[in-house]
Structures are given as C-alpha cells and as structure tokens.
GUNU-795649 format. One record per residue (C-alpha): residue in one letter; x, y, z; residue number from 1. Coordinates in steps of 0.5 Angstrom, whole numbers. Each point is the difference from the previous one (the first is absolute). Example, Ala and Ser with C-alpha at 12.3 -4.5 7.8 and 13.67 -1.06 7.14 Angstrom:
BEGIN
A; 25; -9; 16; 1 $
S; 2; 7; -2; 2 $
This chain:
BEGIN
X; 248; -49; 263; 1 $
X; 4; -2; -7; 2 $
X; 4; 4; -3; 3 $
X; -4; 1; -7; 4 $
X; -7; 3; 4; 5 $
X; 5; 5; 6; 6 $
X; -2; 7; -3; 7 $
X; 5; 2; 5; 8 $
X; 8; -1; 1; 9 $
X; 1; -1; 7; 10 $
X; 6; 2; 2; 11 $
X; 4; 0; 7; 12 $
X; 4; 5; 2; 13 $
X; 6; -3; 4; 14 $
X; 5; 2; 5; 15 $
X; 3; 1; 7; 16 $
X; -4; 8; -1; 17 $
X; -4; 2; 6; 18 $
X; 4; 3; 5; 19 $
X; 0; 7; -2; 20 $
X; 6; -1; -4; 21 $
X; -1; 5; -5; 22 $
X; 5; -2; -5; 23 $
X; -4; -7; -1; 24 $
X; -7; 4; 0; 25 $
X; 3; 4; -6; 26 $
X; 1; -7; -3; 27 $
X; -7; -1; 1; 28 $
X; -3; 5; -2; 29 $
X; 4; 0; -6; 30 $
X; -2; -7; -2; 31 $
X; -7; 2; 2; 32 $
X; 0; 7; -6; 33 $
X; 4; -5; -5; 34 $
X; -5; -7; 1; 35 $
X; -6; 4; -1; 36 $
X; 3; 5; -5; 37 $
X; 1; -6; -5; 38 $
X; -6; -6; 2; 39 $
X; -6; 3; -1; 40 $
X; -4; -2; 6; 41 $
X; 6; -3; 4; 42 $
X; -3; -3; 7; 43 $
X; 6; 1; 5; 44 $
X; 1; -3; 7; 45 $
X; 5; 2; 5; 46 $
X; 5; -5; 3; 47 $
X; 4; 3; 6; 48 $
X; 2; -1; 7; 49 $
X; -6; 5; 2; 50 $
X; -5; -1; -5; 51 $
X; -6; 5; 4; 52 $
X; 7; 5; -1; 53 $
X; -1; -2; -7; 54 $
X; -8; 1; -1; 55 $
X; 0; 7; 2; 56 $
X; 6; 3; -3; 57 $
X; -3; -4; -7; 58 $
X; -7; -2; 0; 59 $
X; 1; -6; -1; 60 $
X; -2; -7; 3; 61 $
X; 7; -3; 4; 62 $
X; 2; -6; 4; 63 $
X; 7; -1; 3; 64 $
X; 6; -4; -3; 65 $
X; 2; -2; 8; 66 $
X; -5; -3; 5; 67 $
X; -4; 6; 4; 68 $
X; -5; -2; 5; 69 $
X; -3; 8; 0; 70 $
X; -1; -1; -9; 71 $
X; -4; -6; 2; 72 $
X; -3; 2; 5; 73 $
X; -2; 7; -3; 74 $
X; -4; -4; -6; 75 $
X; -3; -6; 4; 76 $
X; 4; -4; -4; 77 $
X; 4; -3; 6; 78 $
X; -6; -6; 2; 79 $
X; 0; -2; -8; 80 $
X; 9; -2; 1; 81 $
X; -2; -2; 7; 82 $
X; -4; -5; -3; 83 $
X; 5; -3; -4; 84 $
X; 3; -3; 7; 85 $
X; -6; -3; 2; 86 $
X; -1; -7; 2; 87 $
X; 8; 0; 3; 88 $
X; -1; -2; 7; 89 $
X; 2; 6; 4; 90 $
X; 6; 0; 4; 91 $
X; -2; -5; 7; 92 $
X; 3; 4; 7; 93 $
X; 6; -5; -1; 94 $
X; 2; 4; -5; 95 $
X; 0; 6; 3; 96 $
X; 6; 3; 2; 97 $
X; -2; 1; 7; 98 $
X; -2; -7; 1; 99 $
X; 5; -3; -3; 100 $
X; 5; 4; 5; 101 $
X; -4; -4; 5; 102 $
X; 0; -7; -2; 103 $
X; 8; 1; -2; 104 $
X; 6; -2; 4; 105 $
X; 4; 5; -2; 106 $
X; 0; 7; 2; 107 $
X; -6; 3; -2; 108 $
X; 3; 7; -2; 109 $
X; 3; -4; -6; 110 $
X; -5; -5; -1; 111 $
X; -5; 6; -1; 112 $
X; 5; 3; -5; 113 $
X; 1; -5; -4; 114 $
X; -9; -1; 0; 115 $
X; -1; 6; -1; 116 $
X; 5; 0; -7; 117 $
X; -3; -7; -2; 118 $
X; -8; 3; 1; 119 $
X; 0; 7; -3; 120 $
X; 5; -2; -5; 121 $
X; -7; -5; -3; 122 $
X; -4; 4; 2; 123 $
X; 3; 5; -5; 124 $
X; 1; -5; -5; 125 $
X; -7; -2; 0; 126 $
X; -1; 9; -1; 127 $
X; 5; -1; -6; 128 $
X; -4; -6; -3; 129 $
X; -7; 4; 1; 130 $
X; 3; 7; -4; 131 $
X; 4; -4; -6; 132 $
X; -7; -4; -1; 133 $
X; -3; 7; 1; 134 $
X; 6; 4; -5; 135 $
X; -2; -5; -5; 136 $
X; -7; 1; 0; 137 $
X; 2; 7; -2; 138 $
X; 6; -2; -5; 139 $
X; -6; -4; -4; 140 $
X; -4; 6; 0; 141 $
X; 6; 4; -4; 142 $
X; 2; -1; -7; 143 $
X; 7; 4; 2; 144 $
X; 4; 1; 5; 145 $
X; 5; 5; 0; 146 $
X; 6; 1; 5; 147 $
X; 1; 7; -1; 148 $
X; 7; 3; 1; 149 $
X; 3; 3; 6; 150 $
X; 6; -5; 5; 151 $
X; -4; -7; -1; 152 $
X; 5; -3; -1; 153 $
X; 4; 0; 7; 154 $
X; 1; -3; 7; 155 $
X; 3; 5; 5; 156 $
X; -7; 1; 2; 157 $
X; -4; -7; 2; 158 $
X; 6; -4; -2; 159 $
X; -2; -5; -5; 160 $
X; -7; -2; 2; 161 $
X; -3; 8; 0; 162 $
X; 2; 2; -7; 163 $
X; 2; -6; -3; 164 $
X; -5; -5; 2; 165 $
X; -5; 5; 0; 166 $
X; 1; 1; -9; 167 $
X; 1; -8; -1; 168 $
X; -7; -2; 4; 169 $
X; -4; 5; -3; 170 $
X; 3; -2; -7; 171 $
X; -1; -7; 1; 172 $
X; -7; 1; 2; 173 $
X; -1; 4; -6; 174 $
X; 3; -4; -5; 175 $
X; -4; -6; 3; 176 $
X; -6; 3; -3; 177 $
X; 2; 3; -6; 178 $
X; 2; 7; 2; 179 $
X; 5; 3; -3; 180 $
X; 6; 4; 4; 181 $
X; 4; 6; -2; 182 $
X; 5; 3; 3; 183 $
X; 1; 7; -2; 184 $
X; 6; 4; 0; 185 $
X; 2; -4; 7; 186 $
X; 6; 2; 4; 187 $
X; 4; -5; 4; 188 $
X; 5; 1; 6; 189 $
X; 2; -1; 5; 190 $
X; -1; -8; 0; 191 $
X; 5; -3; 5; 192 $
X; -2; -8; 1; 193 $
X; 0; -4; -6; 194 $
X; -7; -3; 2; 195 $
X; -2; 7; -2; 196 $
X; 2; -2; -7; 197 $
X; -3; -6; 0; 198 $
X; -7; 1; 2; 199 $
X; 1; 6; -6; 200 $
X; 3; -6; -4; 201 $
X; -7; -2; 1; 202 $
X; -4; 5; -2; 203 $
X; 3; 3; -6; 204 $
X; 1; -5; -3; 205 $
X; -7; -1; -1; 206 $
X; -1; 8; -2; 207 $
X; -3; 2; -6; 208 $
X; 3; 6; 0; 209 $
X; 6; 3; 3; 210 $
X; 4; 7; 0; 211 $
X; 5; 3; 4; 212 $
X; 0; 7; 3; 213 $
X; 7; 0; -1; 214 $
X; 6; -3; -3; 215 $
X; 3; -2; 8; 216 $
X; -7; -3; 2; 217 $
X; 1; -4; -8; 218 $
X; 7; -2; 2; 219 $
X; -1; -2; 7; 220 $
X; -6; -5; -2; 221 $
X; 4; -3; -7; 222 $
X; 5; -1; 4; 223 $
X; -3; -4; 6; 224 $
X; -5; -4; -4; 225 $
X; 0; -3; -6; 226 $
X; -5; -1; -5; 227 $
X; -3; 8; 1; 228 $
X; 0; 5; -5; 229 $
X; -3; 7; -1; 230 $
X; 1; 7; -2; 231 $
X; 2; 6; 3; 232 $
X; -5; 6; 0; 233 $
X; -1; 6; 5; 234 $
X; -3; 0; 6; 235 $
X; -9; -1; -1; 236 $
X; 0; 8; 4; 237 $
X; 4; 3; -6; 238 $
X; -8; -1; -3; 239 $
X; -3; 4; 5; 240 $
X; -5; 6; -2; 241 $
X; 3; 5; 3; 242 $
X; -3; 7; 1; 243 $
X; 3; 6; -4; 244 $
X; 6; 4; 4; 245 $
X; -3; 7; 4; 246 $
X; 4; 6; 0; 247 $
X; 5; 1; 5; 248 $
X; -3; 6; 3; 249 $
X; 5; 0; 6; 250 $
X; 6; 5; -1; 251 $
X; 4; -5; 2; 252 $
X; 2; -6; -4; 253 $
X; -3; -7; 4; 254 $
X; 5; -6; 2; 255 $
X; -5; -5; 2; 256 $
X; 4; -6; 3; 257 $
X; -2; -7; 3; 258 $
X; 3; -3; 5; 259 $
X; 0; -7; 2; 260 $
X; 1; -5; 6; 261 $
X; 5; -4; -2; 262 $
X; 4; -3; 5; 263 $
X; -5; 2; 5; 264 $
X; -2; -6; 5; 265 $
X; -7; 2; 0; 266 $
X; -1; -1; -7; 267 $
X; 6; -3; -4; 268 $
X; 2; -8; 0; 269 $
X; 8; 1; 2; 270 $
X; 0; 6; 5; 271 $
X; 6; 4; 1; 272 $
X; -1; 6; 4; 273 $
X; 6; 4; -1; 274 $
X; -1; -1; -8; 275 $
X; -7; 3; 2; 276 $
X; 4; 6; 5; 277 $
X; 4; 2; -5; 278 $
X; -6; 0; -7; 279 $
X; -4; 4; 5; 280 $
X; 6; 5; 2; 281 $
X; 1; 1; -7; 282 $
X; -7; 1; -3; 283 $
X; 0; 5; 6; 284 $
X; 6; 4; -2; 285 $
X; -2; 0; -8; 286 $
X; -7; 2; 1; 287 $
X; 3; 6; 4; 288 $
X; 4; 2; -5; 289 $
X; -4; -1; -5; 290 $
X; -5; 6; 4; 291 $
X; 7; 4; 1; 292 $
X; 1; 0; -8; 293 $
X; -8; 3; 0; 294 $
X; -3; -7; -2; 295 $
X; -7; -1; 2; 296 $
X; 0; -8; 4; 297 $
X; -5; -5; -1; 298 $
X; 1; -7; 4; 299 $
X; -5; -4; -2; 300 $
X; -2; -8; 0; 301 $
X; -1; -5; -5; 302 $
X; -3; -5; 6; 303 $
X; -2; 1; 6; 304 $
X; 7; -2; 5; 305 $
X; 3; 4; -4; 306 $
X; -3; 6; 5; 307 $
X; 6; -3; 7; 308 $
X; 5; 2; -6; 309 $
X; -2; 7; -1; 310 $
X; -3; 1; 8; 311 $
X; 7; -2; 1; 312 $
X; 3; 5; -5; 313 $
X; -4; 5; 3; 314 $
X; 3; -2; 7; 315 $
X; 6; 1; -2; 316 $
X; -2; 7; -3; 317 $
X; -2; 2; 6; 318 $
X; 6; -2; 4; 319 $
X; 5; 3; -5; 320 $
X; -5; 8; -1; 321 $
X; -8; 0; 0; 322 $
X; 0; 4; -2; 323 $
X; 0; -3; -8; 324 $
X; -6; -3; 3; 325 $
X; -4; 6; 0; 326 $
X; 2; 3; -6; 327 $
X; -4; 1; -6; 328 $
X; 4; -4; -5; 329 $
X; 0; -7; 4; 330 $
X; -6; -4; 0; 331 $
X; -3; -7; 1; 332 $
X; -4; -4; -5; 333 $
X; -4; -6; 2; 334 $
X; -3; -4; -4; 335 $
X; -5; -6; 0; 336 $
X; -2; 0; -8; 337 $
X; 3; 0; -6; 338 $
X; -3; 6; -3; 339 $
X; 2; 3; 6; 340 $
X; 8; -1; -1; 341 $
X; -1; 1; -7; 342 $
X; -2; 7; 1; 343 $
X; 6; 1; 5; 344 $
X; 5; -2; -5; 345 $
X; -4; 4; -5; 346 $
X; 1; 7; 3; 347 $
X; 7; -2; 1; 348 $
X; 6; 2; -4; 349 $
X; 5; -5; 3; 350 $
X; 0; -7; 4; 351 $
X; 5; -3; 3; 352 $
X; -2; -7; 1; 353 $
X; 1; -6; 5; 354 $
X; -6; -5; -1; 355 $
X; 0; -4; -7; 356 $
X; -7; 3; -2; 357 $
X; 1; 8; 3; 358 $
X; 6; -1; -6; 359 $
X; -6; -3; -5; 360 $
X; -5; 5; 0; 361 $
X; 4; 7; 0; 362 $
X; 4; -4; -6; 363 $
X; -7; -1; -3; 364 $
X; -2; 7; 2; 365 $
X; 7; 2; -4; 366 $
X; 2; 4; 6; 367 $
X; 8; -1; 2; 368 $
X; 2; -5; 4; 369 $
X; 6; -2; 5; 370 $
X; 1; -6; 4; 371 $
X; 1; -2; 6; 372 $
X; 0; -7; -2; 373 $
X; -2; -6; 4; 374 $
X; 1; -5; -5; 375 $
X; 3; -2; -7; 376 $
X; -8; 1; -3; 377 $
X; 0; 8; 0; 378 $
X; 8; 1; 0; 379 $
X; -2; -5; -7; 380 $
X; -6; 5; -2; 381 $
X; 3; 7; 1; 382 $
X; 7; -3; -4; 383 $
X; -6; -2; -6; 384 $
X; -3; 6; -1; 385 $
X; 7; 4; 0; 386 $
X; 1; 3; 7; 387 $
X; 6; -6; 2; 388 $
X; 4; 4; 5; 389 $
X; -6; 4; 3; 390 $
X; -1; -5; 6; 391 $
X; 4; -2; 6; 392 $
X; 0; -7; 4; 393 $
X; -3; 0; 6; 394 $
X; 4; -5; 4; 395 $
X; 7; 4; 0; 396 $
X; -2; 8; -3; 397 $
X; 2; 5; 4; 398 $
X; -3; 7; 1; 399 $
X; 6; 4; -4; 400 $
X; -1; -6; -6; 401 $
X; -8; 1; -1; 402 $
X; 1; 9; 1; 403 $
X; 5; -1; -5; 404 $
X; -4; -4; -6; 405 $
X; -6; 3; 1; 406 $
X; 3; 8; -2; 407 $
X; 3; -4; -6; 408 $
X; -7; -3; -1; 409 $
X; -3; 7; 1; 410 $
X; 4; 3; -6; 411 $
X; -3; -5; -4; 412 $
X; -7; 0; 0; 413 $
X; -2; 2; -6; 414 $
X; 4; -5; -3; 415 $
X; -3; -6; 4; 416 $
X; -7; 2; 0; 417 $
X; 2; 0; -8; 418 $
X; 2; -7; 0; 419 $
X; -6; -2; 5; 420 $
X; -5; 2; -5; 421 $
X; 3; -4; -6; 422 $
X; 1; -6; 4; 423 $
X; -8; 0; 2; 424 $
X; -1; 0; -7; 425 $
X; 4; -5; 0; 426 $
X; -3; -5; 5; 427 $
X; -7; 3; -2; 428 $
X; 1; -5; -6; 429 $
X; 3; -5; 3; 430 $
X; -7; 0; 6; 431 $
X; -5; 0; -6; 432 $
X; 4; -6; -3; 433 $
X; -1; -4; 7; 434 $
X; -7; 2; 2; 435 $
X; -2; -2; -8; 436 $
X; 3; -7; 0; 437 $
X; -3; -1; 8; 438 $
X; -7; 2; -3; 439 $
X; 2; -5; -5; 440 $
X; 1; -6; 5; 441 $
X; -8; 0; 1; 442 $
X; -5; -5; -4; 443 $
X; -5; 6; -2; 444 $
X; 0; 4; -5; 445 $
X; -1; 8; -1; 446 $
C-alpha cells in the first residue's frame, strides 16, 4: 500500500523478548503505553522469540524474529514458505546419509557424520532462505521497525549468529523495502567476537535512528565500529505507567530481594559453581539477618530461572534453621507478568537487586534500592540516580562487605529516595523527547 492512502502506521515492535524475562516485557509494554499514547490509531506488531507468548500478554498480532516451526504451524502459514522450495528436486537416497555410509569405503560411522552435517546443514539454509523471504513480507507491511531496548547488542548468548545476525538480517530485509529501523535506548555488552561487531557495523549503519541505554553501551560501540553515532538516554522501562504505591499495612518494614542465577551452569554462559556456592551462602545469611532485625523478606523473581536461585536459597535456609522458613516475615513472590511484579515492588519499602531490570523498575516506583550487581549496566544507573556506594560486586563480595554497606544504606533512605524522585524527573523529560522524535520518523501526520 503507498505511503500517502495507509491511514494507519504500522509499527514492529522488535526484540529478543518472549521468554518470561520480565525486564524486557517491561520494555515492551513501556513501548506499547508511549507509541499509542503519541500515534493516534498506531497498529502494533510484535517481533519476539515467542510471538504466541507475545500475542496473549498484548493483543496484538506477532510473528517470530527466528525460524519457529510451531508459529508457522499454529497459523497455517508454513505450506505458504514451503512453497518457496518447490520445483528444487529433493535429496536422491544418495544423499541420504544412511546411503551414503553404504556406498563409501570409509568407516560408515564418519561417513555418516560427515553426511548428516552436509544434508541438515542444506536443509536448514533452505529454512532460513524460506523465513527471510517471509520476514520480508512482514518488513514490507511496516512503516517502522523499532529495536527496542534491553542487552541487543551482545554476544555471550548465541555467539555471533544469535543476536548480531539476528538485528542485521531483520535490518536489511526492512531497509530493502523502505522501512525504517529505530534502535531505541539499546544496551550493548558483553560482545567477545569481532564478527559480532561486524554484522552490527552492518546493521547500524543503516539505522535511522540509534540511542543508547547508557554511556557504557555508547562507549563499547563507538569504539568498535566506525561510522555510528547516537545518544544516550534511559532505558525505554523508566516510561512504564505505573500503578500508584499502596500502603504498607505490615508492622514490619518489607526488603523485597531478587536473586539471580549468575554463575549457575543450568542458565548462565561461563559457569562457576563456587561463585554460585558462595552467592547462595551469602544471600542465605542476609536474609536471615534481615528477619533477625525484624524485616519482613520477600525473595521474588524478574524471570522464570530466577526461581533455581531463590529454591536454592531457600535450601540453604533449611539446612542453617528452618525454622526462618516457616516464620511470618519470610515470603516468596513468584511472577509471570509485569503488573504482578509491579505490585510486589509497589508494597515494598526496600529492594535489594541483582537483575539489571529488578533495579529499573522499583528505581522507577522511587523505591530505595541496593545492588548486588552483575554488570557495569546497574552499577552505572544506580551511581546516576545517586546511590554510588549502594551496590557490591557479585564476583568478589563477601557476606560481611554486603551487611556492611547495606546498614549504611539503611541510614539513608530518605535521602536516596529523595535523589530518585528528582532524577525520575529527570529522565521523564528526557523519555518524552525520545518517544516525540520516534513518532516523528513516520511519514503521517497526526
């Protein structure tokens, strides 16, 4: 349809969001409230790693950002890519694997490796020629595409053909067909290969639009590949409507606290079980001293793996007195929406944090907040918004380090909560800025 007789902006909604990380759903649903707040009559598409988990949290129509045979399935549609490859003549029996290890001289366990590689390796190259030809379609049927926020620009999962490869194809395919592509408040890091920062080269190059989340992220890109340049501006989930604070009827002040499975071999990409041992250790003991000095604790999670951590804690609990786990100022908050977490941080008084987006959100919600931080990204914010010695490092903290700094911590809550609210204010403006200057990269007007 051209430009001038669409009554309707079409945007995609892109990231790697979908798998019940709750920080990226944040930025979502941030994106969501602010695009249809500023484009009357805005039509929204989500592009995520799980688009039927993205069409029931939003309503809105979805479609995968990665080949996903169930998607394709589910909507009847994998017929129309399979389509694409007719008239290729199928593999003959001598391409089979099979019979190829009976015509070869060669042991037939190699033989087999080797023809098993060569035939599911075409088989899934004629997949991903089938999917882009279908990404393009759905590209052409937009008149933005917008990358929004969280860690995009990584490596340490998938290597260089996950994340990397994943932003540049999108981004071609929609640039061939006149779309425009905005990333919006992006994160960057870690990236180890320099092939990662070539397919970004790639894709950046030919955005339209480009911020940072931070001036880390700012720093690792511009330094790595020339030719780029944006802004920095807060993460989009600091834009998140949020529900008004309720009263704390407990007697107790609530420490709501999220652990996070870094290090942990059944989620994190370089394992370390004793970092782990001893990160378990000590959020055990803090939360029991907590309790001791009349705290009410709330372990609660920002995505679903975060749930082995606090199980974890919990066992550690029951092994030092379990009785804690049975007293009334200990409780376990599981979440699988964002307004569920919003309401757990809302009816908390302190967070201490771990996942980049369990320190966002209550920042948002003015709420205090210590870290116990992973990444130079939360150790950046909370020195932003005035809380500089009010985190400690979780590769080399001890229990006695974190009791320590979070006492001092405690003394000053007024005063953080003070500098919270005037920085909120702060990035309020500069949000409103960004979001004006995206709904100005479309071709309508209001």
């Amino acid at each position: 349809m051209e430009e001038a007789t669409r009554k309707h902006p079409k945007i995609g909604i892109f990231g790697h969001y979908g798998n019940q990380n709750l920080g990226d759903e944040a930025i979502i649903e941030a994106t969501i409230q602010n695009l249809r707040r500023l484009i009357p009559n805005v039509e929204l598409v989500g592009l995520s790693i799980n688009p039927e988990d993205t069409q029931t949290r939003y309503n809105i129509d979805a479609f995968p950002i990665r080949y996903n045979a169930s998607f394709f399935k589910r909507k009847n549609t994998e017929a129309a890519i399979n389509n694409d490859n007719k008239g290729r003549k199928p593999p003959s029996d001598s391409n089979q694997p099979n019979a190829l290890a009976k015509k070869s001289p060669l042991p037939v366990r190699i033989v087999r490796g080797v023809a098993s590689r060569l035939y599911h390796g075409t088989k899934n190259l004629v997949t991903e020629i089938s999917f882009l030809r279908a990404c393009k379609k759905q590209a052409s049927e937009l008149d933005l595409l917008i990358v929004c926020g969280s860690n995009q620009f990584l490596d340490n999962f998938g290597g260089p053909w996950g994340f990397p490869y994943t932003l540049l194809k999108w981004t071609l395919l929609a640039k061939s067909v006149n779309t425009k592509v905005a990333f919006v408040s992006v994160g960057a890091g870690p990236i180890y290969k320099k092939l990662s920062f070539k397919l970004l080269a790639q894709a950046l190059r030919r955005a339209d639009y480009l911020s940072y989340r931070d001036i880390g992220s700012k720093k690792l890109i511009e330094e790595n590949i020339t030719g780029v340049s944006g802004k920095v501006y807060p993460d989009v989930a600091h834009s998140l409507l949020t529900p008004s604070t309720p009263p704390n009827d407990r007697e107790s002040k609530i420490i709501a606290i999220n652990p996070m499975p870094v290090f942990d071999p059944r989620y994190w990409y370089t394992s370390d079980t004793n970092k782990l041992d001893h990160y378990i250790n000590a959020m055990a003991k803090f939360t029991i001293s907590l309790i001791d000095q009349g705290y009410h604790v709330v372990l609660f999670n920002t995505q679903k793996r975060d749930l082995d951590s606090i199980e974890d804690i919990r066992n550690k609990i029951q092994t030092i007195d379990p009785s804690y786990l049975e007293s009334e100022r200990f409780s376990i908050s599981k979440h699988e929406l964002v307004n569920e977490l919003l309401q757990t941080l809302s009816s908390s008084d302190i967070v201490v944090a771990t996942r980049f987006h369990a320190t966002v959100l209550p920042l948002r919600l003015g709420k205090p907040t210590f870290g116990i931080s992973y990444h130079r990204k939360a150790n950046e914010l909370l020195e932003d918004v005035g809380l500089k010695d009010c985190y400690v490092n979780i590769d080399n903290f001890s229990y006695e380090e974190l009791s320590e700094k979070f006492s001092a911590f405690l003394n000053n809550t007024e005063q953080h909560s003070n500098s919270i609210g005037n920085k909120f204010t702060q990035y309020k403006q500069q949000l409103d800025e960004q979001w004006q200057a995206i709904s100005e990269l479309l071709p309508y007007s209001k």
